[in-house]
C-alpha positions in Angstrom: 0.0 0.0 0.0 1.4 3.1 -0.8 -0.8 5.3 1.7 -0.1 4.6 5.4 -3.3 5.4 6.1 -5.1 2.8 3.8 -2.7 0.6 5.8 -3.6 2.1 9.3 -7.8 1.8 8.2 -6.9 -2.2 7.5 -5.0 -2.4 10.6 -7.7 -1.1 12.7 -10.4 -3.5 10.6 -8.9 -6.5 11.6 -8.2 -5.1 15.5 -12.3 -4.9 15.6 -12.9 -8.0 13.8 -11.1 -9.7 16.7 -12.3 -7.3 19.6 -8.9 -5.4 19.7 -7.8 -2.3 20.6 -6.1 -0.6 17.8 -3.1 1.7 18.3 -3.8 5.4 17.5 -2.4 6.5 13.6 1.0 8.1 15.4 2.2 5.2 17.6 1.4 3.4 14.4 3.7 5.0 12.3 6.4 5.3 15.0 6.5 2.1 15.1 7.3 2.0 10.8 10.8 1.4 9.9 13.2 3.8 8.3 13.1 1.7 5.0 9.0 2.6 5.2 8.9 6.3 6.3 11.1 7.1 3.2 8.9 5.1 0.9 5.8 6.8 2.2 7.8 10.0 1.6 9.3 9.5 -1.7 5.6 8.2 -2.9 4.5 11.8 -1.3 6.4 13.7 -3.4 5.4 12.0 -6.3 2.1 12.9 -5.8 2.5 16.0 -4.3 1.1 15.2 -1.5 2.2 16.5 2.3 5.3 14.9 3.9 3.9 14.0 7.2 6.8 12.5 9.2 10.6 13.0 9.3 13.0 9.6 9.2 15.8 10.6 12.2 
């Protein structure tokens, strides 16, 4: 998925689908690796789309 989001929306489907609690969006994606944060970025700029979240 190119949109961390999409991704985040699937994760919290299948947390309700087994009576989970779901992580919020921002613990989610601190929780990415650097690998993915520059992915999601690069695919960002593509677009041109806003880049969200800094890799440090």
């Amino acid at each position: 998925m190119t949109d961390y989001r999409q991704g985040y929306e699937f994760y919290r489907q299948i947390c309700v689908n087994y009576g989970l609690e779901p992580v919020n969006f921002h613990y989610y994606i601190l929780n990415l690796s650097h690998e993915q944060l520059n992915a999601y970025n690069e695919q960002a700029k593509i677009v041109g789309g806003l880049i969200e979240y800094e890799v440090s």
